[in-house]
Each structure stands twice: as structure tokens, then as C-alpha cells.
C-alpha positions as a printed NumPy array, in Angstrom:
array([[ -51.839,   -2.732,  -89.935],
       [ -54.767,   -0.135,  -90.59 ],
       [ -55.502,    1.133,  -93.949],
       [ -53.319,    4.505,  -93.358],
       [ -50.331,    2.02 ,  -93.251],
       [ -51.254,    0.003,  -95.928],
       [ -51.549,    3.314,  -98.272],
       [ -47.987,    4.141,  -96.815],
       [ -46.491,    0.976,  -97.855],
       [ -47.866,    1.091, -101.496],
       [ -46.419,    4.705, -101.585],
       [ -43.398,    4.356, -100.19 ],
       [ -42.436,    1.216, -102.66 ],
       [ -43.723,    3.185, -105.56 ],
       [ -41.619,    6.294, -104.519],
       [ -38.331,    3.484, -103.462],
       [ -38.532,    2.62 , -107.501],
       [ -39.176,    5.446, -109.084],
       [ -35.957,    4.994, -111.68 ],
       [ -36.033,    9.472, -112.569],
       [ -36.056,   10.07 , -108.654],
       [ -32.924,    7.278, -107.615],
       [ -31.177,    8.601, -110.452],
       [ -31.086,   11.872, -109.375],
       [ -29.768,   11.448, -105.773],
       [ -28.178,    8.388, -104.139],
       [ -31.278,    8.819, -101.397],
       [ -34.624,    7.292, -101.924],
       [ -37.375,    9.657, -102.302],
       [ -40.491,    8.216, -100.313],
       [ -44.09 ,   10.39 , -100.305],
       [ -45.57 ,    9.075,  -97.44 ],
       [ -49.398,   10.397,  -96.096],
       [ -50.553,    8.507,  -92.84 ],
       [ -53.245,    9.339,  -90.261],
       [ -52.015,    8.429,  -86.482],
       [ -49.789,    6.065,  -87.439],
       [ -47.297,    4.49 ,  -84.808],
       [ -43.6  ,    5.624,  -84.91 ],
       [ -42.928,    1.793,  -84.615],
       [ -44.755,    1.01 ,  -87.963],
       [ -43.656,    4.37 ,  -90.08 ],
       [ -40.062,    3.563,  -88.52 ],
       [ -40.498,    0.013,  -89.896],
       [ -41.687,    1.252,  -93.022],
       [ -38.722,    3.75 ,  -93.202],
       [ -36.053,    0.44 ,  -92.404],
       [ -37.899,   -1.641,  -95.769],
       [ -37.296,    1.235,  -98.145],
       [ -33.462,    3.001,  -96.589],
       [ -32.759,   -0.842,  -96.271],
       [ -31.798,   -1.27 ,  -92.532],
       [ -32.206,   -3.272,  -89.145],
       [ -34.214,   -1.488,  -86.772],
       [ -34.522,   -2.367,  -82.913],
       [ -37.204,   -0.32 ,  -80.84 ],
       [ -36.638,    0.344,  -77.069],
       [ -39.244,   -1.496,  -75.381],
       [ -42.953,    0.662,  -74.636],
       [ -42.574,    3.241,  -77.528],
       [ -46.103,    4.702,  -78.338],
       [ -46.198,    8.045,  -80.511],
       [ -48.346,    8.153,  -82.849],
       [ -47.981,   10.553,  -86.052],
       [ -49.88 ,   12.313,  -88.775],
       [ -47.358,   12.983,  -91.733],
       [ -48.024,   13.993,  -95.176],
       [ -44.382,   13.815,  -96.858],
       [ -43.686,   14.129, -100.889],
       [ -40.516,   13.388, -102.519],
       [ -38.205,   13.556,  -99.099],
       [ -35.559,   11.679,  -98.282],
       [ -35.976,    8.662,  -96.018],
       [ -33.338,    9.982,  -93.87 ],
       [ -34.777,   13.223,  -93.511],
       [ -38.07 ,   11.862,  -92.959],
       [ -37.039,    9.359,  -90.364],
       [ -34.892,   12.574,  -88.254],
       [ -38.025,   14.378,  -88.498],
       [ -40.603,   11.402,  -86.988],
       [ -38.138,   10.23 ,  -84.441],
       [ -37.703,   14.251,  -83.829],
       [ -41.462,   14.502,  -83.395],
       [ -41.831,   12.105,  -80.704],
       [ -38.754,   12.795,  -78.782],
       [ -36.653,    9.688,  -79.767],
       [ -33.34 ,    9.397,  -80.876],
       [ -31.198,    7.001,  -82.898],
       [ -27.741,    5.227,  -82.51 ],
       [ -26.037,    2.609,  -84.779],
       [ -23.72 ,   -0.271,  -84.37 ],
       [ -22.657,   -2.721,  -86.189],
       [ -25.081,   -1.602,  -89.115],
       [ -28.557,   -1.841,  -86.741],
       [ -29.976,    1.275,  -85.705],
       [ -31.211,    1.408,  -82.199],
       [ -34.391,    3.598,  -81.692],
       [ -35.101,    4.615,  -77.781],
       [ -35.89 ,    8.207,  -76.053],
       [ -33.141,   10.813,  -76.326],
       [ -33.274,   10.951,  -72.42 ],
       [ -32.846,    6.9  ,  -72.257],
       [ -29.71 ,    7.642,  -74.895],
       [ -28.434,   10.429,  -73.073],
       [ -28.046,    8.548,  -69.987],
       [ -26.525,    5.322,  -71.53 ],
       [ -23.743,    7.583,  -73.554],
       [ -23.096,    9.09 ,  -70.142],
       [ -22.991,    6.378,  -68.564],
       [ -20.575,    4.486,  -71.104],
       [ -17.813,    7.994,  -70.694],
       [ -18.122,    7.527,  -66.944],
       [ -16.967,    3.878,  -67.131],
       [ -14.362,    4.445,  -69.445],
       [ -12.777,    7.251,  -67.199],
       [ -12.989,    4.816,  -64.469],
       [ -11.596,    2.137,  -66.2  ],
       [  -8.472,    4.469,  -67.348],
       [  -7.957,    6.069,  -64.479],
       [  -8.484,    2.266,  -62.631],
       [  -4.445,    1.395,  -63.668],
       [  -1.808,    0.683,  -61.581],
       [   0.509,    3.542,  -60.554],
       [   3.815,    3.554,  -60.913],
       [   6.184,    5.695,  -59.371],
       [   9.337,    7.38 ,  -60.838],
       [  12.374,    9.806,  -59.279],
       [  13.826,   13.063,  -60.654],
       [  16.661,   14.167,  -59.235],
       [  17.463,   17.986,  -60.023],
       [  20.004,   19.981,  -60.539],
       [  19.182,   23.153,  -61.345],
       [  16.023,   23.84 ,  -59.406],
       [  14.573,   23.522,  -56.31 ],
       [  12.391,   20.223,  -55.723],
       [  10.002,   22.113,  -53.72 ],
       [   9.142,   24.929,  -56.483],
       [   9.064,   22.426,  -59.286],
       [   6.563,   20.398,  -56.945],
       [   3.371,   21.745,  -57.823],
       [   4.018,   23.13 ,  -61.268],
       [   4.469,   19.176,  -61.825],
       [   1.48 ,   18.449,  -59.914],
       [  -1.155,   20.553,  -61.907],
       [  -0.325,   17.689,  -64.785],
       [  -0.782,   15.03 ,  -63.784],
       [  -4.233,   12.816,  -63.431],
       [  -6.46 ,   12.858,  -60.855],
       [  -5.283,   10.006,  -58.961],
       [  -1.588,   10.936,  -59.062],
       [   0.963,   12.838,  -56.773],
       [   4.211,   14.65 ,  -56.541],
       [   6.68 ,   13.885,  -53.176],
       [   9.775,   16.37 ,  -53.014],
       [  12.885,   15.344,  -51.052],
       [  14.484,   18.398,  -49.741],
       [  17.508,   16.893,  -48.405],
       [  18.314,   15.505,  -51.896],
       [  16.705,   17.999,  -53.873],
       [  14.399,   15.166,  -55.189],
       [  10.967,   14.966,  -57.037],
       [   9.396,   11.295,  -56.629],
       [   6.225,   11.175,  -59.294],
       [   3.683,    8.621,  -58.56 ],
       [   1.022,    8.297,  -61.376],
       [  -0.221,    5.696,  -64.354]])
């Protein structure tokens, strides 16, 4: 920890107990004035005073120069992880810091599985009989809702729809 962090650390827990500034706004304020300074450390920094669990994707190296006063710790952790192209996401009350690109991907990935895994049911096939229209008209007004995997069979001779879907 180089002496620009150190500095950081005695100004961001005088700013985190400030009584005038917490009273003001639910927020702690933080001043914070560091010299190339990893995003790892100012992040970690950030997680003592907002009072969070941090994880880092592995091989982040940006290193900042910020001279804050009086901001927000949220605002000034958007704005670092914003500098150095890095985004955030939270579960279960630990915030997860990677590259937008690398979070991107994973949220993408995550929708593509759940399609898959919805559209991965079994079918199940049901039979309309109608009276009052013709099964081969109705067939592909029915067929523009259903899902991707299903199908509409029409029975002429008994004026039939037969609806296979989930």
C-alpha cells in the first residue's frame, strides 16, 4: 500500500464519520485524492467505508488518479469502475467487479440458457374440433402464437385443428 493509499484511507474514514455530513444524507460522503492508485485498492477502500463484500474478476489492472470531495461512495465507485471500463453486479449482498464485456457475455449467456431450458419441455398435444370455421383457415392464424418449437395439424375430413406445443 503506497503512501497515496494510505492518505486515501485516513480521508476516507475521516469523511465516513463526519457526524454534519451522515446527517445530512443517508450516503457517506468520502474526499478521496490518490495518485495512480489501483481500481482494486480504491474499490477496496470504497467496500470499508459503503460497508460491502467485494470480489474482483481475476487480472484487473487500471490504475487511477482521482481527486474527489464530499461525493458519495456510490457515485464515486460508478465513476472509477466507469473509468476503467468495469462493471458491477450483486448477489446475495457481494458485489462482483469484472469488465462490462466479461458481464455482458455472462448475462447473455444466462438469457440464452433460460430460453433453452423453457423452451426444453415436453410437448403436449391437444384437439379442437370446429364448428363454425374452417380448420384449414384457422391453421395458421393459430400457428403465428404459438412458441418456436410448436405446430398446428388441420384435419380436413373432420374439420379438426390438432395443437402440439408446451
Amino acid at each position: 500500500m503506497g503512501l497515496g493509499t494510505a492518505l486515501s484511507v485516513l480521508l476516507l474514514t475521516a469523511a465516513a464519520a463526519s457526524p454534519s455530513r451522515a446527517a445530512t444524507d443517508d450516503e457517506a460522503r468520502i474526499s478521496l485524492d490518490v495518485k495512480d492508485a489501483s481500481i482494486v485498492d480504491i474499490v477496496s477502500l470504497l467496500a470499508e467505508v459503503g460497508g460491502f463484500q467485494v470480489v474482483f474478476h481475476p487480472g484487473l489492472s487500471c490504475k487511477l488518479t482521482l481527486k474527489l470531495k464530499g461525493v458519495p461512495w456510490p457515485a464515486a465507485l460508478d465513476m472509477a469502475l466507469r473509468s476503467c471500463r468495469l462493471g458491477r453486479e450483486e448477489e446475495n449482498g457481494i458485489l462482483r467487479i469484472a469488465p462490462v464485456a466479461q458481464l455482458a457475455t455472462e448475462h447473455a449467456e444466462r438469457r440464452r440458457y433460460e430460453e433453452e431450458r423453457r423452451l426444453s419441455g415436453p410437448l403436449r398435444a391437444t384437439t379442437f374440433r370446429l364448428s363454425y370455421a374452417r380448420a384449414q383457415e384457422m391453421a395458421p392464424l393459430v400457428k403465428r402464437f404459438l412458441s418456436p418449437r410448436g405446430d398446428v395439424i388441420f384435419d380436413v375430413r373432420t374439420n379438426t385443428l390438432i395443437v402440439v406445443d408446451q
